[in-house]
C-alpha positions as a Markdown table, in Angstrom:
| # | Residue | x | y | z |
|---|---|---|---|---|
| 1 | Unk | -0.6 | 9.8 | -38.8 |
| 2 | Unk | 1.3 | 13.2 | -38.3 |
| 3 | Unk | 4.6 | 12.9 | -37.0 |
| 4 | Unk | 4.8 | 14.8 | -33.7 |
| 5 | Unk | 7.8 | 16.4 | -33.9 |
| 6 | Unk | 7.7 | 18.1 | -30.0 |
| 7 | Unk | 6.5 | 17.6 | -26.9 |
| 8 | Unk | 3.2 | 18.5 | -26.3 |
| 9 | Unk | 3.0 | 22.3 | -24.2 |
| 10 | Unk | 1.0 | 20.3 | -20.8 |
| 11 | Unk | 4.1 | 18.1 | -20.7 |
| 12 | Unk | 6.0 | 20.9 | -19.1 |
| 13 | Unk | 5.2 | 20.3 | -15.5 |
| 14 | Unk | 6.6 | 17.2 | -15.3 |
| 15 | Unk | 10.3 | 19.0 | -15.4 |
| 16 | Unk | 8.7 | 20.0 | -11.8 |
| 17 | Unk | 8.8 | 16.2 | -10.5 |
| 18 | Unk | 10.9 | 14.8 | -8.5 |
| 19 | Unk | 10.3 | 10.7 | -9.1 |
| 20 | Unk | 12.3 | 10.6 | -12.7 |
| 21 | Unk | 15.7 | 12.0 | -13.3 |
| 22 | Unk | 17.1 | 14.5 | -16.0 |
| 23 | Unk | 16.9 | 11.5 | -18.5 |
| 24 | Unk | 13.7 | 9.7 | -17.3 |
| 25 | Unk | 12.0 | 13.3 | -17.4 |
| 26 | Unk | 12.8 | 13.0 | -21.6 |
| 27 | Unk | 10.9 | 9.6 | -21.2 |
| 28 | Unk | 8.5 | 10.6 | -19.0 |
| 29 | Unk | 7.6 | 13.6 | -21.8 |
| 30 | Unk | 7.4 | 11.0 | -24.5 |
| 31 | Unk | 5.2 | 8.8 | -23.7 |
| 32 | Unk | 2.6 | 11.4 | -22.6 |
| 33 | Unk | 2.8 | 13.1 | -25.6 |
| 34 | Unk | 2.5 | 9.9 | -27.7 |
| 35 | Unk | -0.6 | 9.0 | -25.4 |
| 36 | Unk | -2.2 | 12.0 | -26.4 |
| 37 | Unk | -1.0 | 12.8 | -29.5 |
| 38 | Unk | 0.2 | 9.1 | -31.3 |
| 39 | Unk | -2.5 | 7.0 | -33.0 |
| 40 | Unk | -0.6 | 4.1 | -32.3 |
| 41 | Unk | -0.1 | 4.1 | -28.3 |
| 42 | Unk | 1.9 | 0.8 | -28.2 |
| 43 | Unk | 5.6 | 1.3 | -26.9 |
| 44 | Unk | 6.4 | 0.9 | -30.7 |
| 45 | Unk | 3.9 | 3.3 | -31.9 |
| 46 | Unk | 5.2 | 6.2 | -29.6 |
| 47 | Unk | 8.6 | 5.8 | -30.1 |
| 48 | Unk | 8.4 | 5.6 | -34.0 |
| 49 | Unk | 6.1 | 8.6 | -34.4 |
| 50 | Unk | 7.1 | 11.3 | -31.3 |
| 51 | Unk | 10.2 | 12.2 | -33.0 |
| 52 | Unk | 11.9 | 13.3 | -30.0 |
| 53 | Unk | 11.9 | 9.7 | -28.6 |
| 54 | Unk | 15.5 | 8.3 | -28.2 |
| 55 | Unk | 14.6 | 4.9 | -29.5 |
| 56 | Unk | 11.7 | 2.2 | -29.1 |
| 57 | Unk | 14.6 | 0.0 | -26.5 |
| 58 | Unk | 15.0 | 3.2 | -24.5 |
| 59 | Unk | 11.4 | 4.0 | -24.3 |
| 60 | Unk | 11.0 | 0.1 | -23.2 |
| 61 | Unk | 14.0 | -0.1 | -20.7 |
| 62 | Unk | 12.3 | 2.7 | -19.3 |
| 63 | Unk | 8.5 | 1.3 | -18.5 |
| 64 | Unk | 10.3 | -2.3 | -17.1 |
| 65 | Unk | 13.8 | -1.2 | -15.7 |
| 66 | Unk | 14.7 | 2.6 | -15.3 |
| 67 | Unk | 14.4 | 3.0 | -11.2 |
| 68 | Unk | 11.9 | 5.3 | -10.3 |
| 69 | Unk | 9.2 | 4.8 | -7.8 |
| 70 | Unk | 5.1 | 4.8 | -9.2 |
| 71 | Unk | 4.1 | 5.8 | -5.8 |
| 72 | Unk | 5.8 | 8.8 | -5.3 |
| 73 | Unk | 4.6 | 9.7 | -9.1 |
| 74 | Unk | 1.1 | 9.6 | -7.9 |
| 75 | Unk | 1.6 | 11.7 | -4.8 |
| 76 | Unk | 3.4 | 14.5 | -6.8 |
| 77 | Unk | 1.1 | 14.4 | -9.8 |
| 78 | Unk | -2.2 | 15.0 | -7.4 |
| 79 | Unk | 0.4 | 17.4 | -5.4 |
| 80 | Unk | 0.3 | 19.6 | -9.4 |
| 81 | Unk | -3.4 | 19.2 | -9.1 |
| 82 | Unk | -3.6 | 21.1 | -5.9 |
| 83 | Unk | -2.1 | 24.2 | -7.2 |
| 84 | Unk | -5.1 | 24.9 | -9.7 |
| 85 | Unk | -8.3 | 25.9 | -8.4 |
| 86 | Unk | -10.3 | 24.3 | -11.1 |
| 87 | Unk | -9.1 | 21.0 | -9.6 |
| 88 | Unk | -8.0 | 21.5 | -6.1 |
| 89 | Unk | -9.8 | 19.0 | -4.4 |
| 90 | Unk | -11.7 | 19.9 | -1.5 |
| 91 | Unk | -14.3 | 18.3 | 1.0 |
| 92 | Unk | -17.7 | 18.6 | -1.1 |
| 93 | Unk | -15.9 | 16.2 | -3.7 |
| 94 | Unk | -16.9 | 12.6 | -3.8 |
| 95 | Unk | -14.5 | 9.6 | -4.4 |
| 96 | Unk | -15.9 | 7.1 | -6.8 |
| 97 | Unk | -15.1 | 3.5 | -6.5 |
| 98 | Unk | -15.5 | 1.4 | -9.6 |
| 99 | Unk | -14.0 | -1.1 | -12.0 |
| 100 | Unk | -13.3 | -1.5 | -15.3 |
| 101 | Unk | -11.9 | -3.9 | -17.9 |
| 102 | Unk | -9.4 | -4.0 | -20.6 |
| 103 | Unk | -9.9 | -6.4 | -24.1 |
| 104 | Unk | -7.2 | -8.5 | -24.9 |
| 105 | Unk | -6.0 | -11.4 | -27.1 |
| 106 | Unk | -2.5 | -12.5 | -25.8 |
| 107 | Unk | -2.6 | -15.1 | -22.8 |
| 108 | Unk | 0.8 | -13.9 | -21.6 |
| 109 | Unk | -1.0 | -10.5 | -20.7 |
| 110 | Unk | -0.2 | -9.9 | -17.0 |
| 111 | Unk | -3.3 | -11.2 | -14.9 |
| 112 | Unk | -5.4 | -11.6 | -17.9 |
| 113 | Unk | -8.1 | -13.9 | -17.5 |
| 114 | Unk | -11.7 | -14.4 | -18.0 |
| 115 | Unk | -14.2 | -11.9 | -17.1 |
| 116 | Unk | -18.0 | -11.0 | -18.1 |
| 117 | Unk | -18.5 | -7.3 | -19.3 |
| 118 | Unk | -21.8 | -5.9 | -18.5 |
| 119 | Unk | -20.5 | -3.4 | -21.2 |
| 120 | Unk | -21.1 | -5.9 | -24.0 |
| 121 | Unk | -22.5 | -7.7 | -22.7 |
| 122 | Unk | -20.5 | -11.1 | -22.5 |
| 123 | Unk | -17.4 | -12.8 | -21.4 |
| 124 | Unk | -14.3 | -11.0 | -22.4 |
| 125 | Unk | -10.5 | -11.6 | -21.8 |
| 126 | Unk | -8.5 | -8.9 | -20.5 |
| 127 | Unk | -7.7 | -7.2 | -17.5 |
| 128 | Unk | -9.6 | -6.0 | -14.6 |
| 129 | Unk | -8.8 | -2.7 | -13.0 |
| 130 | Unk | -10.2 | -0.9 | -9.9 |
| 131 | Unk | -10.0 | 2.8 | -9.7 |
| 132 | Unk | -10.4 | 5.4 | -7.2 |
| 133 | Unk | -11.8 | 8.5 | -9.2 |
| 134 | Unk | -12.3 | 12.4 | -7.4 |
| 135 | Unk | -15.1 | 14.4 | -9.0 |
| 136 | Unk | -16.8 | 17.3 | -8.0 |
| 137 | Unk | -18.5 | 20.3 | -9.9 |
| 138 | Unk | -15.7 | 21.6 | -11.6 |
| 139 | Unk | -13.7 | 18.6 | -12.2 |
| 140 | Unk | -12.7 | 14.3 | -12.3 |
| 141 | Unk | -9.6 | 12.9 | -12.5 |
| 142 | Unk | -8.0 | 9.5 | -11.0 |
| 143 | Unk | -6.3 | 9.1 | -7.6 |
| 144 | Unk | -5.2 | 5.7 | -7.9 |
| 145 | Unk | -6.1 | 1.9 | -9.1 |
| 146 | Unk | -5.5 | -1.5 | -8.0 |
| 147 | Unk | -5.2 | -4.6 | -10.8 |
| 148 | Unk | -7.3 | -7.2 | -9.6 |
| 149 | Unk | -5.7 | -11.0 | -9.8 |
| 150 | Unk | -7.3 | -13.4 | -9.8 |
| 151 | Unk | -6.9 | -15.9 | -6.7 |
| 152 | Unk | -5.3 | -13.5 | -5.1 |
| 153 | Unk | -7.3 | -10.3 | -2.8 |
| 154 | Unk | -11.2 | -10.1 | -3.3 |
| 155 | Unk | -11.9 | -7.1 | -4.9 |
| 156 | Unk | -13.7 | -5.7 | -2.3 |
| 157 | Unk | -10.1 | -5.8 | -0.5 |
| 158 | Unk | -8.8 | -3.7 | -3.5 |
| 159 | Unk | -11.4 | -1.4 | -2.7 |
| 160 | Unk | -10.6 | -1.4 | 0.8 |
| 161 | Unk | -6.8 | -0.8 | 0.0 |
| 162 | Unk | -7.9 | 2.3 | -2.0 |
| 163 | Unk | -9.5 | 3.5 | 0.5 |
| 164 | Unk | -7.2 | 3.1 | 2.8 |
| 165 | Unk | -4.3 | 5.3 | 0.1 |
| 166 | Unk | -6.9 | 8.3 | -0.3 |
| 167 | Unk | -7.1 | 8.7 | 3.4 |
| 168 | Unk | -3.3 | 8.3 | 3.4 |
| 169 | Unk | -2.6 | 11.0 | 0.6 |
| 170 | Unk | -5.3 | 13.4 | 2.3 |
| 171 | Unk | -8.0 | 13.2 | 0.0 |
| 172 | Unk | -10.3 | 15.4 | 1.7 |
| 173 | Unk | -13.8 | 14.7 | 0.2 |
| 174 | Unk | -16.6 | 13.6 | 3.0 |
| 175 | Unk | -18.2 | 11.3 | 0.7 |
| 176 | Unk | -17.9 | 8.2 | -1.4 |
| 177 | Unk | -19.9 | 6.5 | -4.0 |
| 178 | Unk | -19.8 | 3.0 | -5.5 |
| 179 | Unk | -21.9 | 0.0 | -6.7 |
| 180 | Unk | -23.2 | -2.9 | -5.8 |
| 181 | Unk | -20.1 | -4.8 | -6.0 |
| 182 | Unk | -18.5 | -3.0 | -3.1 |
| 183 | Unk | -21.4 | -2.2 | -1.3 |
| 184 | Unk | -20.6 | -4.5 | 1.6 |
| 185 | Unk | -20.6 | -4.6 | 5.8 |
| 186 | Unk | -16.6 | -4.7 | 5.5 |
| 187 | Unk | -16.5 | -1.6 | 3.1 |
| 188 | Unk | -19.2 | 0.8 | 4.8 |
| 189 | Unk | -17.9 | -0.6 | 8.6 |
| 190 | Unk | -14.3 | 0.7 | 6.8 |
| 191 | Unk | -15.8 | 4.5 | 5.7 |
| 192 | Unk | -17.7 | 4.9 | 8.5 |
| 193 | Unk | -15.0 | 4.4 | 10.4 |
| 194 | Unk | -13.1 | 7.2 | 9.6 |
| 195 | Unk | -15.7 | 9.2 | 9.6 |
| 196 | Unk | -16.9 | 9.3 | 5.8 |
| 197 | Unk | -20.6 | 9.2 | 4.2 |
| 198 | Unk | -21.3 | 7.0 | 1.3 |
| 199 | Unk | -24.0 | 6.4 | -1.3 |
| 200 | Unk | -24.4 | 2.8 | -2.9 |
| 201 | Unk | -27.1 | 0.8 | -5.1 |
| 202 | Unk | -27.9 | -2.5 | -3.6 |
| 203 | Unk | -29.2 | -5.2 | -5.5 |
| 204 | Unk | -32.7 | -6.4 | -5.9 |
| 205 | Unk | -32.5 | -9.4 | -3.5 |
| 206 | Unk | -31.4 | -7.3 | -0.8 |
| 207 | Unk | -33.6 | -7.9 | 2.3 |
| 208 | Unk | -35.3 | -5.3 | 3.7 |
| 209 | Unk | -37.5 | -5.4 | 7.4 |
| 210 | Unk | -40.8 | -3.9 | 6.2 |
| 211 | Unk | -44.1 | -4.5 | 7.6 |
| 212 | Unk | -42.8 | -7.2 | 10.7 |
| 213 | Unk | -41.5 | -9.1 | 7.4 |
| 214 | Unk | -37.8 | -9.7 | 6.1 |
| 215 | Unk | -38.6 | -9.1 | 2.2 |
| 216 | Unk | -36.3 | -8.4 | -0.8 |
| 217 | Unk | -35.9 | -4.9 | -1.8 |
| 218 | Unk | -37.9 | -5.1 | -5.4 |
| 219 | Unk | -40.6 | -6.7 | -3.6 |
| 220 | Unk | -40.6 | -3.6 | -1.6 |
| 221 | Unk | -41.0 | -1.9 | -4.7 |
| 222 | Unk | -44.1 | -3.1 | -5.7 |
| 223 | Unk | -45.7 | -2.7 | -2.1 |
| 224 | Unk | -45.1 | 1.2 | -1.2 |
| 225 | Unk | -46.3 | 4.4 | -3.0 |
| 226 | Unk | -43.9 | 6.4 | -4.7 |
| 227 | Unk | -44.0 | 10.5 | -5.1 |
| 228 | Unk | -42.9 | 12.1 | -8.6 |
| 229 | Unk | -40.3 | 14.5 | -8.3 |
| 230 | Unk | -38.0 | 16.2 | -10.6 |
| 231 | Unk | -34.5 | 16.4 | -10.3 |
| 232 | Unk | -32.1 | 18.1 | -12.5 |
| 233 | Unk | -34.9 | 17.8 | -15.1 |
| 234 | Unk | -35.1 | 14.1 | -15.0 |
| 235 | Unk | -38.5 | 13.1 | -13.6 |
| 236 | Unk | -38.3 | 10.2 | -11.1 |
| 237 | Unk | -41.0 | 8.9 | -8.7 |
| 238 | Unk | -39.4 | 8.1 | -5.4 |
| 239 | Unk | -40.3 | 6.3 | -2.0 |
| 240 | Unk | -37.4 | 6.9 | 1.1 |
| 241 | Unk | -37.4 | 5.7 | 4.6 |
| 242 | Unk | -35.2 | 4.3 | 7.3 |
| 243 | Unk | -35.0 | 0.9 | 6.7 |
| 244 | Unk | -33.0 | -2.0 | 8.2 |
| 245 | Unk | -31.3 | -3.4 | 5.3 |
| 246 | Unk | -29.2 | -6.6 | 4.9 |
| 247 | Unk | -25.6 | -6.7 | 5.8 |
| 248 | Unk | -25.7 | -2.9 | 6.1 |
| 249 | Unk | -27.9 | -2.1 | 9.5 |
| 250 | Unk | -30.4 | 1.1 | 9.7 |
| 251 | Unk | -29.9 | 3.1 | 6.4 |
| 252 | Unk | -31.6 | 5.6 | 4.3 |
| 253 | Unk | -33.2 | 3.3 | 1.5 |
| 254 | Unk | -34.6 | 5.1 | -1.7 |
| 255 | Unk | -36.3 | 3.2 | -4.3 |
| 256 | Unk | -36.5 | 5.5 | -7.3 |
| 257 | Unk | -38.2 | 5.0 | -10.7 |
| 258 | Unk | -36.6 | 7.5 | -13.6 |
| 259 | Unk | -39.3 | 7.8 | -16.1 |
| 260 | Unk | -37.9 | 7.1 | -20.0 |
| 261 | Unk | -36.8 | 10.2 | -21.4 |
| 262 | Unk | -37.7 | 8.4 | -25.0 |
| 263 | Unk | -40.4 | 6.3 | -26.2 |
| 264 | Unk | -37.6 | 3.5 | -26.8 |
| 265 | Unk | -36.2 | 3.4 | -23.2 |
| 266 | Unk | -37.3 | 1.4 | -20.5 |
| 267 | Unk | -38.2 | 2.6 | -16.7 |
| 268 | Unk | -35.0 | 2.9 | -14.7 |
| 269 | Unk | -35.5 | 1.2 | -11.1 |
| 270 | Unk | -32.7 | 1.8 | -8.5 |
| 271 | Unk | -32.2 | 1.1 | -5.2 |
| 272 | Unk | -29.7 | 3.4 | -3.1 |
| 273 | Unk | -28.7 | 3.1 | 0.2 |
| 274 | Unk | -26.6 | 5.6 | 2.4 |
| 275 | Unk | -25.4 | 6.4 | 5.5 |
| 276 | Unk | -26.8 | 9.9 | 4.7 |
| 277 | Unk | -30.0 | 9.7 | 6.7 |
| 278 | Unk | -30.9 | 13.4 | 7.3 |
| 279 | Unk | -30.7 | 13.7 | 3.4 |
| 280 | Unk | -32.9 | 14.5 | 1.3 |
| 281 | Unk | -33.7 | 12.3 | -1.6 |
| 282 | Unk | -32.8 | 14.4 | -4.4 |
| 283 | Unk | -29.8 | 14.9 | -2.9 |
| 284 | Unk | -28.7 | 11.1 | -3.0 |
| 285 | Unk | -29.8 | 10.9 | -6.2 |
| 286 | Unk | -27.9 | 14.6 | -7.7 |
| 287 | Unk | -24.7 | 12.5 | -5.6 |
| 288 | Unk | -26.1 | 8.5 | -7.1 |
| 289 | Unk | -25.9 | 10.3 | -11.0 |
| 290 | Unk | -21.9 | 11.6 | -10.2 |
| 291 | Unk | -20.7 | 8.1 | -10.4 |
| 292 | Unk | -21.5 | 8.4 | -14.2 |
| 293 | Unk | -18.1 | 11.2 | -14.2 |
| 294 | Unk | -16.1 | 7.4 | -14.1 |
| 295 | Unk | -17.7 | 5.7 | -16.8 |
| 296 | Unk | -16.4 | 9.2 | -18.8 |
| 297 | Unk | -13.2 | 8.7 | -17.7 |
| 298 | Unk | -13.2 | 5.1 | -18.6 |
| 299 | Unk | -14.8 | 5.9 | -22.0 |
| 300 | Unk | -12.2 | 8.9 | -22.5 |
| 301 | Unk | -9.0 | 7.2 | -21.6 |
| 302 | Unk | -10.2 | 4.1 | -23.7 |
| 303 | Unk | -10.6 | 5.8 | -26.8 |
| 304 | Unk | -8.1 | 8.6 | -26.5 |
| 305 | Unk | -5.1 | 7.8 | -24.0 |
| 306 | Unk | -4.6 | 4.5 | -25.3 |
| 307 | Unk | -5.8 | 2.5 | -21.9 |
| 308 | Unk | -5.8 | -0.5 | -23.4 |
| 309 | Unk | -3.6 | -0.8 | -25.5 |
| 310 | Unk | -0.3 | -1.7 | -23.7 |
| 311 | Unk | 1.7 | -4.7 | -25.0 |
| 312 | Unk | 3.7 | -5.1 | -22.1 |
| 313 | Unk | 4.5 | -8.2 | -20.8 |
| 314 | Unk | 5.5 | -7.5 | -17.7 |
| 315 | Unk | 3.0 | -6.9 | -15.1 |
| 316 | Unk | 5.4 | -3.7 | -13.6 |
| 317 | Unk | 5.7 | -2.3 | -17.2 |
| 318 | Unk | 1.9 | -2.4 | -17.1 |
| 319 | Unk | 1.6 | -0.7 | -14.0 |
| 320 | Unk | 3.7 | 2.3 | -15.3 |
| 321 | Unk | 1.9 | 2.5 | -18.0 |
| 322 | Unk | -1.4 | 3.2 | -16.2 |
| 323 | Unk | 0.3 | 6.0 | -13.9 |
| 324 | Unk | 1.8 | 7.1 | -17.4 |
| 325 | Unk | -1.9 | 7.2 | -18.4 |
| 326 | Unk | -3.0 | 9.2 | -15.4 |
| 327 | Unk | -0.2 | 11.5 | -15.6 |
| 328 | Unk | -1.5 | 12.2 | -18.9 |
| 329 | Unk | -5.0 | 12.8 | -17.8 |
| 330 | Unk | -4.2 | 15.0 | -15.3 |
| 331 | Unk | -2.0 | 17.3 | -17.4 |
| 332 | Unk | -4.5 | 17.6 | -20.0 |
| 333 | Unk | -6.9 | 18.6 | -17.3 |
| 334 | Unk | -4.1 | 21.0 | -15.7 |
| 335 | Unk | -3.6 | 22.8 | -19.2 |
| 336 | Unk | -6.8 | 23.3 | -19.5 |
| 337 | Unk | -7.2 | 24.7 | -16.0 |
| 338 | Unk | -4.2 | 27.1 | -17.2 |
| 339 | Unk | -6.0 | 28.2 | -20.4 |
| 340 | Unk | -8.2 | 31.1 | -21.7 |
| 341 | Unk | -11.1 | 28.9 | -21.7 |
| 342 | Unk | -9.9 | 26.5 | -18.4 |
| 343 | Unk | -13.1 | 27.6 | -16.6 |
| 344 | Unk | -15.3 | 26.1 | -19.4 |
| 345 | Unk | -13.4 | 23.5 | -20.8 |
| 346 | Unk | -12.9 | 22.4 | -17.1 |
| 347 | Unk | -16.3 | 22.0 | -16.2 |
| 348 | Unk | -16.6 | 19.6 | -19.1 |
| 349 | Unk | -17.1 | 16.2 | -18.3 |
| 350 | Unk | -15.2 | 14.8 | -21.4 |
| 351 | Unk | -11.4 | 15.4 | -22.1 |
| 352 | Unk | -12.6 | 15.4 | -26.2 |
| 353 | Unk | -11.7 | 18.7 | -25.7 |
| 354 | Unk | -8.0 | 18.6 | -24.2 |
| 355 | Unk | -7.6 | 16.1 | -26.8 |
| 356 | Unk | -8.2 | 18.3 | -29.5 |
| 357 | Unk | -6.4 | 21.3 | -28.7 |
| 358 | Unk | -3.3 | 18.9 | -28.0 |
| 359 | Unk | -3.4 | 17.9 | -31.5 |
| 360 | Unk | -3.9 | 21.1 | -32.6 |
| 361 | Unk | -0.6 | 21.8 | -31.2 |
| 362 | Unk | 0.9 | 19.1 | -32.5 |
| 363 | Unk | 0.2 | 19.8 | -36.2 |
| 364 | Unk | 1.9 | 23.5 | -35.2 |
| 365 | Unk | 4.7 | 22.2 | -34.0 |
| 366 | Unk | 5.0 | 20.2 | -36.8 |
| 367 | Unk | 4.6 | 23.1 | -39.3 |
| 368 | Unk | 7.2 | 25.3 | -37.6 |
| 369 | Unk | 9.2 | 22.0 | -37.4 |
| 370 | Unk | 9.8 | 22.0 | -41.6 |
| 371 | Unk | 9.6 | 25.8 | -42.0 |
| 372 | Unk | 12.6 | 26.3 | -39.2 |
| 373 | Unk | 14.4 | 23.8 | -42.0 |
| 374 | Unk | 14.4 | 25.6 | -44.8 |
| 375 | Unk | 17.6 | 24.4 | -46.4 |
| 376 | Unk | 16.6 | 21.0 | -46.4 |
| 377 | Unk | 14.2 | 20.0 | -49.8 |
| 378 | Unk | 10.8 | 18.2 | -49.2 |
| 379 | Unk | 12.0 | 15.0 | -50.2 |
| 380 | Unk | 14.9 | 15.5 | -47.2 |
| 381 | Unk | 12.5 | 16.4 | -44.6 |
| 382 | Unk | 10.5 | 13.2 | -46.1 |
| 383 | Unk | 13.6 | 10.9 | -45.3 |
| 384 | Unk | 13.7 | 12.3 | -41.7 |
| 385 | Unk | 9.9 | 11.0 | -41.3 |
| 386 | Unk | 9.9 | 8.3 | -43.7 |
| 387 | Unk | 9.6 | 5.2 | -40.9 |
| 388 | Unk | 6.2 | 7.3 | -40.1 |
| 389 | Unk | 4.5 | 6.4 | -42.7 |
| 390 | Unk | 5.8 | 2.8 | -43.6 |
């Protein structure tokens, strides 16, 4: 690994926020560039390899002691957002409501516990996160994220809560979309309230009034005549009406087929319901397929901003570390909004991109790092980044 011997260029705006002091802004800058730019994202990893880190106990003191408040971080990190137009929010954005889960080994782990992955499928142990994710046709990034604990608040009422802080913040986008798992009388009574629309799956033994009967939904499926349509060159075959539906009341019910794209892929079968019922179906379906933009930032933030890999023991320290995280996100997003090629890189759904030209940077900085040093010898400039490579 490269020592990274500056901070990264899309750390500058956090000299713009308010939340951290003079010092915790030096902080702040290091452990976003190490999330970006450090292979090992651990509190160790970071300190040891961004040179201009003060020391690994500093770096600590400030994820677990240093006072500086996560909520007002969040407000003034989606308050940068605004000032871009690639990813000012606005009301034909969707809010995504999902979970996710981190892999861990240590029992000490804050709210660790059992959990079954659909990703792997199995039983993993780790963490369970909830996130509230904006999207729209330019960009994605996250708004905010609850850590579920167990034998403590459903997570339907970490969904709720979330909910609850978009509104709050201003988010302005008309509609949400989430899964199964939230897709609940409590949740859509909570959106409809203030006046939002929503898009859901419900699961196959949902019952549905059809015919005088109270049926499940996938027996639905095999009773009605579907129509093949094509949407954003995916063929599906498709059935919608207004249907009474369990726990939900009168919604707009599709039951849509997605024909395999390969001869080793099996036929897709979904059931969406929405409040949307003046919508046409290839609409709820173009608005079904965005909730895919936060399984890309799960996948991105996995693999490249070090989501799970936080050692902390501390369940605060853990919590800083995901703003930290979504700090980091955001900026990456932000530079790229500010760049030559923001209006394409932007429209990308992965940050693969961001990621790379960061580390582009990084081996600059490092190369004008030892040529500005010229009366040092190679093995001097070796000593200074030794502990690098131990």
């Amino acid at each position: 690994m490269l020592p990274v011997t500056s901070f990264l260029s899309c750390t500058e705006p956090i000299d713009q926020l308010d939340c951290f002091s003079t010092r915790q802004k030096h902080h702040a800058k290091t452990y976003v560039t190490g999330l970006v730019a450090a292979s090992n994202k651990t509190v160790q990893g970071i300190s040891t390899h961004v040179l201009p880190a003060k020391s690994e106990r500093a770096l600590n003191k400030f994820l677990t002691e240093y006072d500086w408040d996560e909520d007002q971080l969040n407000k003034e990190r989606l308050a940068l957002l605004q000032q871009a137009n690639d990813t000012k929010w606005t009301s034909d954005g969707v809010v995504i409501i999902d979970d996710t889960f981190t892999h861990k080994t240590g029992e000490q782990i804050p709210n660790a516990g059992k959990f079954y992955d659909h990703t792997v499928p199995g039983y993993i142990w780790g963490q369970n996160l909830i996130y509230a994710i904006y999207a729209d046709e330019k960009t994605t990034y996250p708004l905010a994220f609850r850590l579920y604990e167990k034998d403590a608040k459903r997570r339907v009422e970490l969904a709720l809560e979330l909910v609850d802080e978009c509104l709050e913040i201003g988010v302005p986008a008309d509609t949400y979309l989430f899964d199964m798992t939230y897709c609940s009388e409590e949740f859509v009574t909570q959106l409809e309230a203030a006046e939002k629309e929503w898009v859901s799956a419900v699961k196959s033994d949902a019952r549905v009034t059809y015919g005088g009967e109270r049926i499940r939904v996938d027996a639905l499926g095999e009773r009605i005549d579907t129509v093949p349509r094509t949407v954003n060159g995916e063929t599906y075959h498709i059935w919608t009406q207004k249907r009474d539906v369990s726990r939900l009341g009168e919604v707009k019910l599709l039951v849509t087929k997605r024909e395999p794209s390969d001869e080793d892929d099996e036929p897709s079968v979904k059931y969406i319901v929405s409040n949307k019922i003046d919508a046409p179906a290839s609409h709820l379906i173009e608005l079904y397929a965005m909730r895919w933009r936060v399984e890309t930032f799960f996948r991105d933030t996995k693999q490249d901003l070090g989501f799970g890999d936080c050692e902390l023991r501390q369940a605060a320290g853990a919590s800083r570390h995901w703003h930290l995280l979504m700090l980091a996100y955001s900026l990456l997003k932000l530079g790229t909004a500010h760049s030559a090629l923001g209006t394409i890189l932007a429209r990308s759904t992965s940050l693969r991109s961001e990621i790379k030209r960061s580390f582009r940077e990084s081996v600059e900085n490092l190369l004008s790092w030892a040529l500005a040093t010229p009366s040092r010898s190679t093995d001097e400039l070796m000593q200074e980044i030794e502990g690098i490579f131990v």
